[in-house]
Z-matrix of the N, CA and C atoms (Angstrom, degrees):
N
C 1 1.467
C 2 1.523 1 109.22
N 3 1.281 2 133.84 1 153.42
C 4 0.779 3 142.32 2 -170.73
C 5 1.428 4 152.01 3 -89.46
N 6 1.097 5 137.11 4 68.62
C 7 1.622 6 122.14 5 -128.44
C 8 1.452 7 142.71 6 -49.03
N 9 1.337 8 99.97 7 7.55
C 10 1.746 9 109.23 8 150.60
C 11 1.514 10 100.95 9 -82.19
N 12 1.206 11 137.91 10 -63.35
C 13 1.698 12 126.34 11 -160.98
C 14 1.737 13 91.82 12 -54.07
N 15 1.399 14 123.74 13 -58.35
C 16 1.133 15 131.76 14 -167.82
C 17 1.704 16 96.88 15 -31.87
N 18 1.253 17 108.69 16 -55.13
C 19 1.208 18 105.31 17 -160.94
C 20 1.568 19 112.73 18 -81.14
N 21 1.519 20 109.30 19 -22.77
C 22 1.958 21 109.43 20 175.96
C 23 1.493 22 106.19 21 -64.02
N 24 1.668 23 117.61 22 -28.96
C 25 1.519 24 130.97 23 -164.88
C 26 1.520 25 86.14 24 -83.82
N 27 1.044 26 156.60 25 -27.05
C 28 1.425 27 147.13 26 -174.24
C 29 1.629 28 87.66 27 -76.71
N 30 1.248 29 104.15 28 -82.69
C 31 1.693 30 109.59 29 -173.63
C 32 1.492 31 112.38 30 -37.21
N 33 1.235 32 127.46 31 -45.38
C 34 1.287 33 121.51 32 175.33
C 35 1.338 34 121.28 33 -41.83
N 36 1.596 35 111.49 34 -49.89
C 37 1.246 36 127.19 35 -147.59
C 38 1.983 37 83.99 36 -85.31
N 39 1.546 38 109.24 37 -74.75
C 40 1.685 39 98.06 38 172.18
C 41 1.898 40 120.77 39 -11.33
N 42 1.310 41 99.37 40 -66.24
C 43 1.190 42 114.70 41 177.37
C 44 1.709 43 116.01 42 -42.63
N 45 0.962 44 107.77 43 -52.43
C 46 1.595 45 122.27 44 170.21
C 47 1.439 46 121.05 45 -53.14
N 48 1.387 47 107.80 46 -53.04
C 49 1.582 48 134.73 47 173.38
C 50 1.926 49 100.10 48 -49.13
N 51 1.278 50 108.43 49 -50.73
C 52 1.568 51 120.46 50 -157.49
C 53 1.501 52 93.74 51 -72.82
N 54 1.520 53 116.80 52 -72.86
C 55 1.331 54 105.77 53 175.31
C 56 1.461 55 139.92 54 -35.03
N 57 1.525 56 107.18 55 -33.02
C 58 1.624 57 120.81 56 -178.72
C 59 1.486 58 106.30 57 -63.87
N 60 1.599 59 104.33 58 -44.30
C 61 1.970 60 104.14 59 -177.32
C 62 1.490 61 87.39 60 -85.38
N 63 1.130 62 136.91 61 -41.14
C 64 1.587 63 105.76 62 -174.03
C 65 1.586 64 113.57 63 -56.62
N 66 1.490 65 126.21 64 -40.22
C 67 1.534 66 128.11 65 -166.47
C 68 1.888 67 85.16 66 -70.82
N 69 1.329 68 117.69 67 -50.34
C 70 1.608 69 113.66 68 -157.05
C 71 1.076 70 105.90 69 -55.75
N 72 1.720 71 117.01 70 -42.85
C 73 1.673 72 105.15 71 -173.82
C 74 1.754 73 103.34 72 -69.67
N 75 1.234 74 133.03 73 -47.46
C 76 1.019 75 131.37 74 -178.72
C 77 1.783 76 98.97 75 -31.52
N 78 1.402 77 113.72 76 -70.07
C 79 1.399 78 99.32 77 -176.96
C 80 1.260 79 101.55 78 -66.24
N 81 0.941 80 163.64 79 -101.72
C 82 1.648 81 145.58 80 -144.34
C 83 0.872 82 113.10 81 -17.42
N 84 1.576 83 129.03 82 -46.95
C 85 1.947 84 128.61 83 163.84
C 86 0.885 85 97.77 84 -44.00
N 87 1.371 86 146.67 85 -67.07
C 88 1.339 87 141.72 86 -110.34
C 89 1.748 88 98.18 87 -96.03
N 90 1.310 89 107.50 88 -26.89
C 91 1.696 90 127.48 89 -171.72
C 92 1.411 91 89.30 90 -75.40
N 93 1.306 92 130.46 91 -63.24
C 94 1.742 93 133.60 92 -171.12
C 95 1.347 94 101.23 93 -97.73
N 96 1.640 95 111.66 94 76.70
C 97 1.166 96 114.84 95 164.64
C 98 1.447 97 120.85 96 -99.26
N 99 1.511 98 111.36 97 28.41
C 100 1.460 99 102.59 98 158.95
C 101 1.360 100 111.05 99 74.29
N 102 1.422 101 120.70 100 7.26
C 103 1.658 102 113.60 101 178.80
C 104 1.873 103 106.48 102 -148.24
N 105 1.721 104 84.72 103 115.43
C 106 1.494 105 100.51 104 -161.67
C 107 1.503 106 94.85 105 -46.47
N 108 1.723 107 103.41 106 -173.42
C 109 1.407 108 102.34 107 172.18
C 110 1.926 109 107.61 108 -103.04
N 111 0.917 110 115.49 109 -177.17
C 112 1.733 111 117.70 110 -167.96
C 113 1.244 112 100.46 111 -49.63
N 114 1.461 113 116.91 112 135.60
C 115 1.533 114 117.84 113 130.06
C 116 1.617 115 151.15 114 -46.07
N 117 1.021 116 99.29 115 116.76
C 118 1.910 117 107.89 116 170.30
C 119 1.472 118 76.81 117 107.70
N 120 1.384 119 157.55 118 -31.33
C 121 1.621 120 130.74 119 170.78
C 122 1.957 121 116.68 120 4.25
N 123 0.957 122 115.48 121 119.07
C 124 1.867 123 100.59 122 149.37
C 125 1.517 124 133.87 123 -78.55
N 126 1.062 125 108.05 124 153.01
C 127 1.607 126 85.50 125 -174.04
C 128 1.743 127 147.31 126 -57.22
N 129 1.651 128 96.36 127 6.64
C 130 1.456 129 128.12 128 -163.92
C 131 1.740 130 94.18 129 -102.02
N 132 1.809 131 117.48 130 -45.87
C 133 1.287 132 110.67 131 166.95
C 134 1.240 133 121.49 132 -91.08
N 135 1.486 134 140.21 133 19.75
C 136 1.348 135 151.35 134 -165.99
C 137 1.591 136 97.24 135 -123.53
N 138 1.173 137 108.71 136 -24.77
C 139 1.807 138 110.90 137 175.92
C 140 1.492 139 94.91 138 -72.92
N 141 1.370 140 107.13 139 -53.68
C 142 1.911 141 110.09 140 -165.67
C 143 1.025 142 104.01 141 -69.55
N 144 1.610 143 137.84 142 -48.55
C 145 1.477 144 111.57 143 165.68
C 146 1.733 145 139.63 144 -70.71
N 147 1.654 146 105.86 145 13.66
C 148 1.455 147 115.77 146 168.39
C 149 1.167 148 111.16 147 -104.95
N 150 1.221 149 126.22 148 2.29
C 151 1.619 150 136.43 149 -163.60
C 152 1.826 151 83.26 150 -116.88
N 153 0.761 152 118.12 151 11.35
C 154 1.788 153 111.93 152 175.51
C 155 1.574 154 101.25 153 -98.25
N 156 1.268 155 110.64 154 -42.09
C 157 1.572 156 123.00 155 177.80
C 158 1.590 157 129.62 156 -85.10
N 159 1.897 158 102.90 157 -36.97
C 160 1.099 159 104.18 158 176.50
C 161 1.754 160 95.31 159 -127.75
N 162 1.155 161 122.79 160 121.63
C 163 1.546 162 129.95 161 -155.51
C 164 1.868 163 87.38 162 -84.57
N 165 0.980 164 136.49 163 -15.71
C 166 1.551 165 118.60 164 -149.82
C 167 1.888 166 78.88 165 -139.62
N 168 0.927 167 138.31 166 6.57
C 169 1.571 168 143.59 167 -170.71
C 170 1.876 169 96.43 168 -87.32
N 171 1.761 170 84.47 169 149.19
C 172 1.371 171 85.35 170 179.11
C 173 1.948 172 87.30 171 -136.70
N 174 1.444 173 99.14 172 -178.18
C 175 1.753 174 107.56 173 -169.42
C 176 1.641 175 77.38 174 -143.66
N 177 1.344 176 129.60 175 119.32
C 178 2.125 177 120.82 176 134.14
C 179 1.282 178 98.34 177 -133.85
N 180 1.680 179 92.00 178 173.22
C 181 1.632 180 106.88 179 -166.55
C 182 1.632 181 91.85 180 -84.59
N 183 1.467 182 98.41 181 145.03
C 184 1.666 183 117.03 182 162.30
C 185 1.447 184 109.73 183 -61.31
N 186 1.672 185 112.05 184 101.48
C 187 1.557 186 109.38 185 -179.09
C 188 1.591 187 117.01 186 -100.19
N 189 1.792 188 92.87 187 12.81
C 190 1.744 189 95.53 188 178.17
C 191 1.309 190 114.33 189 -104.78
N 192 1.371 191 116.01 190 3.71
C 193 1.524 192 114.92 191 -154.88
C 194 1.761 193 88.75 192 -114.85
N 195 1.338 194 122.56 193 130.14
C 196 1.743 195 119.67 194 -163.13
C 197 1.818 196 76.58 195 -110.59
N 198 1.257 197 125.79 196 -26.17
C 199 1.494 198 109.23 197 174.22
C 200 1.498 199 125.58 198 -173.10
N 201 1.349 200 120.83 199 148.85
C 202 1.702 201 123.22 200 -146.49
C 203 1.664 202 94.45 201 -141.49
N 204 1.588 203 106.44 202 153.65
C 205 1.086 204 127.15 203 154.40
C 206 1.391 205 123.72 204 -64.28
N 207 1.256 206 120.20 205 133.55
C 208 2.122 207 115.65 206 -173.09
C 209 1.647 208 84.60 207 -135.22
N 210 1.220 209 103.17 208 133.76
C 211 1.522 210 132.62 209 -163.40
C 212 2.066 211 83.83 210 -74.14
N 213 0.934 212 141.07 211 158.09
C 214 1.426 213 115.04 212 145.68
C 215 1.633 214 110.28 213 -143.32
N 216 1.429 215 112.28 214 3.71
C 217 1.950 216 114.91 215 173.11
C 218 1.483 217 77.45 216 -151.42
N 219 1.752 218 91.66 217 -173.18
C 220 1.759 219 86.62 218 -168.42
C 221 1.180 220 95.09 219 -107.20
N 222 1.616 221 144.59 220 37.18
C 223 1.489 222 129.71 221 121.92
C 224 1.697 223 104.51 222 -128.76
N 225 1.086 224 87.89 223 60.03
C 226 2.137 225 92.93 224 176.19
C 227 1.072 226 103.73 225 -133.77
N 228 1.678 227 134.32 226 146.52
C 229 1.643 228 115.53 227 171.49
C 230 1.950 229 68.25 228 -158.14
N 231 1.485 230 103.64 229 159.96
C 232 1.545 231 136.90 230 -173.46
C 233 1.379 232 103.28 231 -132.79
N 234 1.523 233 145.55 232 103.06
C 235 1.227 234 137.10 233 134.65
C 236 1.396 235 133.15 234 -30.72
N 237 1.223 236 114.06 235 88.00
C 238 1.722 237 116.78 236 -168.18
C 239 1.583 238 110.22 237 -105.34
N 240 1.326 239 95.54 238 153.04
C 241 1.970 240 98.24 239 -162.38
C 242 2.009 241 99.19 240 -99.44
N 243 0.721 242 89.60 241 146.35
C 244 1.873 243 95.45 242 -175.36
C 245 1.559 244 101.06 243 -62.73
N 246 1.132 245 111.01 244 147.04
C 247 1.515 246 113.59 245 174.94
C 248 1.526 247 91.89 246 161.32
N 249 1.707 248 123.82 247 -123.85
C 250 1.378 249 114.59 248 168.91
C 251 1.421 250 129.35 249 -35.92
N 252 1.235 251 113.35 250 -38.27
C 253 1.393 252 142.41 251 -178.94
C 254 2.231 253 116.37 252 -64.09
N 255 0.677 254 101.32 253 89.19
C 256 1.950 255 83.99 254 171.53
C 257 0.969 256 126.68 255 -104.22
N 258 1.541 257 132.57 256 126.98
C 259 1.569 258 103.93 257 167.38
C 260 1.665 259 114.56 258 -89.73
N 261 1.443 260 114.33 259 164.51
C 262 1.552 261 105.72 260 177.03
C 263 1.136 262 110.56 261 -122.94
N 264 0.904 263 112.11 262 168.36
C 265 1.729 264 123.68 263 177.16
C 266 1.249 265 116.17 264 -125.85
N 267 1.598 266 118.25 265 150.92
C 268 1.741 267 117.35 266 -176.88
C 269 1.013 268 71.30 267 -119.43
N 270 1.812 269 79.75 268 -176.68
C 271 1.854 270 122.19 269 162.39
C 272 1.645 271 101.80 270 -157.62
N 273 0.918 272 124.01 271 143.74
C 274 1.286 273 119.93 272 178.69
C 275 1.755 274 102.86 273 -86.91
N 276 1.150 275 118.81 274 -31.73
C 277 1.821 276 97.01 275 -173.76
C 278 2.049 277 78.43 276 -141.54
N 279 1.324 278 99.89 277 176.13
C 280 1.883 279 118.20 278 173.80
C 281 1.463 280 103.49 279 -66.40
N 282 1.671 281 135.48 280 -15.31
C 283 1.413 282 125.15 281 -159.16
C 284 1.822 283 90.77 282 -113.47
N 285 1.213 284 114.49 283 -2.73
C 286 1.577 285 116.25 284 173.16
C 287 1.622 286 122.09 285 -92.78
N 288 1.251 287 132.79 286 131.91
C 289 0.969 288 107.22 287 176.75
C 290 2.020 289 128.77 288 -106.57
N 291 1.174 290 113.22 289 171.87
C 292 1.559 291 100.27 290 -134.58
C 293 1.800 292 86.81 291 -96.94
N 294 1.639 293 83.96 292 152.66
C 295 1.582 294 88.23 293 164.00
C 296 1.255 295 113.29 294 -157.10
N 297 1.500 296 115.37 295 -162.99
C 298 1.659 297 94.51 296 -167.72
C 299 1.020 298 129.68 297 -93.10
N 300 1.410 299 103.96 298 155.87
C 301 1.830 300 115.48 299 -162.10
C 302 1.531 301 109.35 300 -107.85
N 303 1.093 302 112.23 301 -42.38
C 304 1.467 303 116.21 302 -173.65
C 305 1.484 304 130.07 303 179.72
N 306 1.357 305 120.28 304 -135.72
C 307 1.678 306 107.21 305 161.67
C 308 1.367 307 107.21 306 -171.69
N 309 1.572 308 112.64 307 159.41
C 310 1.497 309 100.95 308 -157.90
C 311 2.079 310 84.77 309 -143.60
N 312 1.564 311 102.89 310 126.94
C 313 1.586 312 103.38 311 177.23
C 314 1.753 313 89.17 312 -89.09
N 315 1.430 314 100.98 313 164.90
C 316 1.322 315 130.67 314 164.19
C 317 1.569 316 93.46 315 35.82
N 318 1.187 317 129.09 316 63.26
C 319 1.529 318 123.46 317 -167.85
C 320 0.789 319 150.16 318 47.29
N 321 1.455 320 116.47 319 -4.76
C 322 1.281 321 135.63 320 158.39
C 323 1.373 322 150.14 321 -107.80
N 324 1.703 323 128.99 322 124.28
C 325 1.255 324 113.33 323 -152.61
C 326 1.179 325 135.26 324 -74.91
N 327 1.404 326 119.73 325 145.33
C 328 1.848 327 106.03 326 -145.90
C 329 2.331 328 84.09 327 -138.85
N 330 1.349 329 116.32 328 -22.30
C 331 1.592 330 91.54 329 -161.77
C 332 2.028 331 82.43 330 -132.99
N 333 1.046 332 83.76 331 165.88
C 334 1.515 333 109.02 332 164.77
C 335 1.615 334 134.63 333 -123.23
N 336 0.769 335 142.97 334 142.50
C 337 1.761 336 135.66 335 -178.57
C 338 1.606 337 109.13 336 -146.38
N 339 1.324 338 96.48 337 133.19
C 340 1.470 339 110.37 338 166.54
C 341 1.282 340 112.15 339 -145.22
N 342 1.868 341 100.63 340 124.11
C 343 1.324 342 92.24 341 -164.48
C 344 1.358 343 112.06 342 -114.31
N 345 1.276 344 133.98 343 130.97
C 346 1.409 345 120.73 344 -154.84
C 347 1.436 346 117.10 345 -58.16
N 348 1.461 347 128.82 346 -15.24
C 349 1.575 348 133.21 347 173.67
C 350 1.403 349 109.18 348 -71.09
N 351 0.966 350 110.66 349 8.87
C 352 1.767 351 127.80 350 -173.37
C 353 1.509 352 121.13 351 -117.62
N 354 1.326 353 77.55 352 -28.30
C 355 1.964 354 93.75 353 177.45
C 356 1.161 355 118.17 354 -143.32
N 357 1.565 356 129.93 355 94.68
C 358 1.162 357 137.03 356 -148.64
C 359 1.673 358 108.14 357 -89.89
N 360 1.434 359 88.34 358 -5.09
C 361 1.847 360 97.42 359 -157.43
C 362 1.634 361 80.37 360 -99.03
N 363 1.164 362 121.76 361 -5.65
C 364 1.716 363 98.86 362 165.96
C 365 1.847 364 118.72 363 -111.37
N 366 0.750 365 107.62 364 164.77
C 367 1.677 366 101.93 365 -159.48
C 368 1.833 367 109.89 366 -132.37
N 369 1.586 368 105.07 367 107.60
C 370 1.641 369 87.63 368 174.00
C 371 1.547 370 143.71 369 -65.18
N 372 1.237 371 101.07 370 6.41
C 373 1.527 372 95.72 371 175.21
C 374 1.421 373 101.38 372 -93.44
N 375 1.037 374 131.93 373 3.44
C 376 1.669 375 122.44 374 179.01
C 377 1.314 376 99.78 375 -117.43
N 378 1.604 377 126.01 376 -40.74
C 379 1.623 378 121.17 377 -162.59
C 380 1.551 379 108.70 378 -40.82
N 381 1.250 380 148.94 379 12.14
C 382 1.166 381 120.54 380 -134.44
C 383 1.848 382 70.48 381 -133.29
N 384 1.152 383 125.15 382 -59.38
C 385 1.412 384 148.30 383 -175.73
C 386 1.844 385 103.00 384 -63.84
N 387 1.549 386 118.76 385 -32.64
C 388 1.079 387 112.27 386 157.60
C 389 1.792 388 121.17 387 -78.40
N 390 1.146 389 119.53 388 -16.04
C 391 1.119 390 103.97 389 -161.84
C 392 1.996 391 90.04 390 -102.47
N 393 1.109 392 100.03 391 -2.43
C 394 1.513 393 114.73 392 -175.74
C 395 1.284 394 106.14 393 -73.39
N 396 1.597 395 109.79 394 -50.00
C 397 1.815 396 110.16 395 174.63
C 398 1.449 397 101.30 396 -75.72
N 399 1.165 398 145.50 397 -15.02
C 400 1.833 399 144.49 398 173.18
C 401 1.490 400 94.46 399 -61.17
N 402 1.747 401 108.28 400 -62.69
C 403 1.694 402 98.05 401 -161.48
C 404 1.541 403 93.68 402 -130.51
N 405 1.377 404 117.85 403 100.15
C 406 1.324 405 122.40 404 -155.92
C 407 2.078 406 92.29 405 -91.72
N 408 1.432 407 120.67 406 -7.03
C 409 1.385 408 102.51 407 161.27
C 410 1.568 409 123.42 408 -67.06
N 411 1.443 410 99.66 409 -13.27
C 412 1.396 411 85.52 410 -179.87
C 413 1.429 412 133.79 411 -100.40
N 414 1.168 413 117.03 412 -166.31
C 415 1.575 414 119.92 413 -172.13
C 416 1.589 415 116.55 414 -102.94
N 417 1.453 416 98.70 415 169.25
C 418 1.799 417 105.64 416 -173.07
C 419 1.363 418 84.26 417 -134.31
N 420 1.743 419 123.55 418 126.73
C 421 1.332 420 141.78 419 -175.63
C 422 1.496 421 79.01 420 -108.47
N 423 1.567 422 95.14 421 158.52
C 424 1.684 423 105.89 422 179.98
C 425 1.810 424 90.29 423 -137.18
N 426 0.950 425 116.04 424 132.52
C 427 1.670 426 130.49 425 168.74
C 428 1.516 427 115.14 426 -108.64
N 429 1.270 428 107.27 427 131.90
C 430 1.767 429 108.82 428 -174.21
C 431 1.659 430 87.71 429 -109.14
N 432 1.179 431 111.87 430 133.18
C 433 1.323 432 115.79 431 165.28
C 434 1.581 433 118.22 432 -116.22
N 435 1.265 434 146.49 433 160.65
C 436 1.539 435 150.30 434 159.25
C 437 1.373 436 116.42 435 -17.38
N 438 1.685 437 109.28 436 -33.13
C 439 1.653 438 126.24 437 -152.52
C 440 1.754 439 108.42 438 -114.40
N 441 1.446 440 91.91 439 -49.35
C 442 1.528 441 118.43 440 -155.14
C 443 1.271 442 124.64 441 -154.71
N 444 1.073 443 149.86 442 138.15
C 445 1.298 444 146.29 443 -171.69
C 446 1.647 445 110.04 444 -113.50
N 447 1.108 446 138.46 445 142.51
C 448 1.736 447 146.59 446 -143.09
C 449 1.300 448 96.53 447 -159.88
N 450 1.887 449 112.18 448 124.73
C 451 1.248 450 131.03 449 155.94
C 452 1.248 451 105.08 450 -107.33
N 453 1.220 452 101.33 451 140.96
C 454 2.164 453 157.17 452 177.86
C 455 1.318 454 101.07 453 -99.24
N 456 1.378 455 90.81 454 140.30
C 457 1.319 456 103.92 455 168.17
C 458 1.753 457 116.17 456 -119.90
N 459 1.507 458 147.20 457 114.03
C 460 1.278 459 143.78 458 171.42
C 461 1.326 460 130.52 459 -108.50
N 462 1.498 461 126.78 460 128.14
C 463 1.158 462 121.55 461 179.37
C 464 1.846 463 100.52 462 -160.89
N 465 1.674 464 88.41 463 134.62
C 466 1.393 465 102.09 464 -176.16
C 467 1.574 466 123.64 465 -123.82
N 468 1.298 467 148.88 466 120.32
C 469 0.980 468 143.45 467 -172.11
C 470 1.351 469 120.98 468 -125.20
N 471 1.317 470 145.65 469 162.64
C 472 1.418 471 118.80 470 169.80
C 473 1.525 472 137.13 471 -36.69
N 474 1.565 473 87.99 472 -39.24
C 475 1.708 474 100.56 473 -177.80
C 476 1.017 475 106.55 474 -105.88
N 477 1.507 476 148.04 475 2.55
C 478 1.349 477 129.63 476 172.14
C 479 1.339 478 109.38 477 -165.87
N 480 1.339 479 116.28 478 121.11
C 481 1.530 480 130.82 479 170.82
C 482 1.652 481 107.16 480 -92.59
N 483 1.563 482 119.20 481 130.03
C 484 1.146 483 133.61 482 -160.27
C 485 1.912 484 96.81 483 -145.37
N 486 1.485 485 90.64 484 133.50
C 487 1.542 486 93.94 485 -172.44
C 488 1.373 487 105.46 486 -168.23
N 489 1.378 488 124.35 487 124.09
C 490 1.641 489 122.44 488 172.70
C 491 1.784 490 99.42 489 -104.14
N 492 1.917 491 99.16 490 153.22
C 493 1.275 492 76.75 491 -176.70
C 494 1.986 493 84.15 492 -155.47
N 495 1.135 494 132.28 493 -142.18
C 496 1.737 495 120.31 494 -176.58
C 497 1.713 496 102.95 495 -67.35
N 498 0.920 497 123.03 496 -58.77
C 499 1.209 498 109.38 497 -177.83
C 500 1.855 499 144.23 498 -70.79
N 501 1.481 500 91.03 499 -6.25
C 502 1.251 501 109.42 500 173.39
C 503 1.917 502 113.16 501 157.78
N 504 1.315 503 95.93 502 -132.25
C 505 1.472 504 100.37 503 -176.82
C 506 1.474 505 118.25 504 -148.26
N 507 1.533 506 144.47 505 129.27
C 508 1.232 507 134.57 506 -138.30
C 509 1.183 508 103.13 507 -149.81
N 510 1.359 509 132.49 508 149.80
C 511 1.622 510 132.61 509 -160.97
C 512 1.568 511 92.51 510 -147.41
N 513 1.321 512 104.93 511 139.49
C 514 1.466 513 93.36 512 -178.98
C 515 1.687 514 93.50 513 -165.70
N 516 1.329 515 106.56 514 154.18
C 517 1.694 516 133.51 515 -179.52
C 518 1.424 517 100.19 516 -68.93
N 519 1.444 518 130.87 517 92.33
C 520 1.544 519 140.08 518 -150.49
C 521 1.586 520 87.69 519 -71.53
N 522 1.089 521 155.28 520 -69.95
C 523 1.192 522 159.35 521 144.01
C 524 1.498 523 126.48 522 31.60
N 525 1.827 524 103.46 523 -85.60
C 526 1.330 525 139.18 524 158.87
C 527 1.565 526 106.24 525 -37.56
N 528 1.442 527 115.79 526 -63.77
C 529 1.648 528 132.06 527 -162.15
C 530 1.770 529 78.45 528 -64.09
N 531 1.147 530 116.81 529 -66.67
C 532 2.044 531 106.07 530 -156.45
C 533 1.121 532 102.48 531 -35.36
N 534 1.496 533 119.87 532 -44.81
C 535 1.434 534 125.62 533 -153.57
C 536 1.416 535 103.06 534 -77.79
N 537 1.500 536 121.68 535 -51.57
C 538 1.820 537 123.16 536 178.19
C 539 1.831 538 89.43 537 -48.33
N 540 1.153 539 108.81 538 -86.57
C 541 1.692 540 102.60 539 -160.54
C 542 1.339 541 125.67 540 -18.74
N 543 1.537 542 107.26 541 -57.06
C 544 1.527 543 118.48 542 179.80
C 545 1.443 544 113.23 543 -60.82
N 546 1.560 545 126.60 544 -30.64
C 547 1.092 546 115.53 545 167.46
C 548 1.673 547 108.32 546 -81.64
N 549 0.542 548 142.42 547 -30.27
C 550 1.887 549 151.39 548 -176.50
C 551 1.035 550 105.89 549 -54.99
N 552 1.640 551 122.97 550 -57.70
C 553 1.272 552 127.13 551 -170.70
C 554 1.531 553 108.68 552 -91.05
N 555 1.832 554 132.25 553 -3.21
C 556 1.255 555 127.30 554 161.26
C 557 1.156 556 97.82 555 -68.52
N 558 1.589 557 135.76 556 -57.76
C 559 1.542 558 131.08 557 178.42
C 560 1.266 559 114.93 558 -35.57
N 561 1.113 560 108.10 559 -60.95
C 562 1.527 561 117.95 560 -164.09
C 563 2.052 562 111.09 561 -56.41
N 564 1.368 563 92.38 562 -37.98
C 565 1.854 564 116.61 563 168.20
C 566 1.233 565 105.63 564 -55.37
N 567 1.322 566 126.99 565 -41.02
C 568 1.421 567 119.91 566 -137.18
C 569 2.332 568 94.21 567 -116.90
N 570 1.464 569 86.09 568 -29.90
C 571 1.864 570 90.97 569 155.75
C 572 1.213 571 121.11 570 -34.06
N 573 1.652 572 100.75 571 -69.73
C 574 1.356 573 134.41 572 -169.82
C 575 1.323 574 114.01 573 -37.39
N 576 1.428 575 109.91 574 -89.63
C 577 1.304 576 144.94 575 130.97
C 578 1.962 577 104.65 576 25.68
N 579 1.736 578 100.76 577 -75.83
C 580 1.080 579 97.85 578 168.95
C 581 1.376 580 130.89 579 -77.60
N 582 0.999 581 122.15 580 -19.11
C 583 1.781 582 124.96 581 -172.29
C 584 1.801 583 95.02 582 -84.96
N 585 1.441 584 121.04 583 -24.38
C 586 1.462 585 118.57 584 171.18
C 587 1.530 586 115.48 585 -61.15
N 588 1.658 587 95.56 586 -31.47
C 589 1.707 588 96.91 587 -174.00
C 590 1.804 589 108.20 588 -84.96
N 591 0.935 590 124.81 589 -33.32
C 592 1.250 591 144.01 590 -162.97
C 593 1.651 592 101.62 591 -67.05
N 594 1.390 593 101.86 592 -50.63
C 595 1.950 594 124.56 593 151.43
C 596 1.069 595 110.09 594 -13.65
N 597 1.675 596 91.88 595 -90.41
C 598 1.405 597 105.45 596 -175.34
C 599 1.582 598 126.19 597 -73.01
N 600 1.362 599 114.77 598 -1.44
C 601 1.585 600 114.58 599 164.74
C 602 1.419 601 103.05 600 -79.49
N 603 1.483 602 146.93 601 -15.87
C 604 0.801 603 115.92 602 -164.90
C 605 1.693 604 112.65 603 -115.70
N 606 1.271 605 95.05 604 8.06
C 607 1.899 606 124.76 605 -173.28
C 608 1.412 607 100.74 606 -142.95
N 609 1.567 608 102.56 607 71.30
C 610 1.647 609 109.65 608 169.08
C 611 1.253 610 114.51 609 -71.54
């Protein structure tokens, strides 16, 4: 062969190579498109609509964890104890291992989480500006810190509260979430409350 073809067959092949990651990332966007899947799902129809995306993926509730942190503004988080509350965990195929996906009250799925140590291919100094062109009603909070200063992203609608914040980015059934908090933080009141009295019963 000749060392001009030699050399169109190099370029060809580059050329070939370039298009394949240009179409692949296109689908990789297209997979993390930024829009949870439905609310109130059970976990039997929340499997079938993750098995649309990830064919060999599974979704169950975390039955080791008795209680977790839930992000709930983008510098607020509530420690909530498992019971009504679940968190779940994916995996996209059996050779991955699973972590958390989200959380579902009374069996049904109500929040989402992605946490950027989980997804390396997303990046917080931009998420905020990407999720800005997703839901362009919403807002970009800017935080000045001692060190560094950090943009947020917020947006709230009837049906879906969307917010990135240090640990990642979280979608949740605005509704469902009012209702967990307010009960979370009556518990958490009503703990208090007693271990103050218990105090003072025992240091009259």
């Amino acid at each position: 062969m000749a060392k001009g073809q030699k050399r169109r067959a190099k370029i060809g092949l580059f050329l070939c190579i370039g298009f394949f990651m240009f179409f692949s990332s296109i689908d990789l966007s297209r997979g993390n498109d930024w829009t949870p899947l439905p609310w109130g799902l059970n976990l039997e129809e929340l499997n079938q609509a993750f098995k649309e995306t990830h064919k060999n993926g599974q979704i169950r509730e975390d039955k080791d964890r008795s209680e977790f942190e839930l992000q709930y503004t983008t510098t607020k988080s509530i420690t909530v104890r498992k019971g009504k509350i679940t968190a779940l965990l994916s995996s996209t195929d059996l050779s991955t291992p699973s972590r958390l996906y989200g959380y579902s009250f009374e069996g049904k799925f109500f929040g989402q989480a992605i946490f950027f140590k989980d997804h390396p291919e997303f990046f917080p100094e931009t998420v905020a500006r990407t999720l800005k062109e997703k839901y362009p009603q919403g807002k970009i909070l800017r935080s000045f810190g001692t060190t560094r200063s950090s943009s947020y992203f917020e947006y709230k609608s009837d049906q879906l509260y969307v917010f990135s914040a240090e640990r990642g980015v979280f979608y949740y059934d605005p509704n469902v979430l009012e209702k967990i908090v307010k009960i979370e933080l009556e518990r958490i009141n009503q703990e208090e409350v007693k271990i103050e009295k218990e105090v003072r019963d025992k240091n009259p």
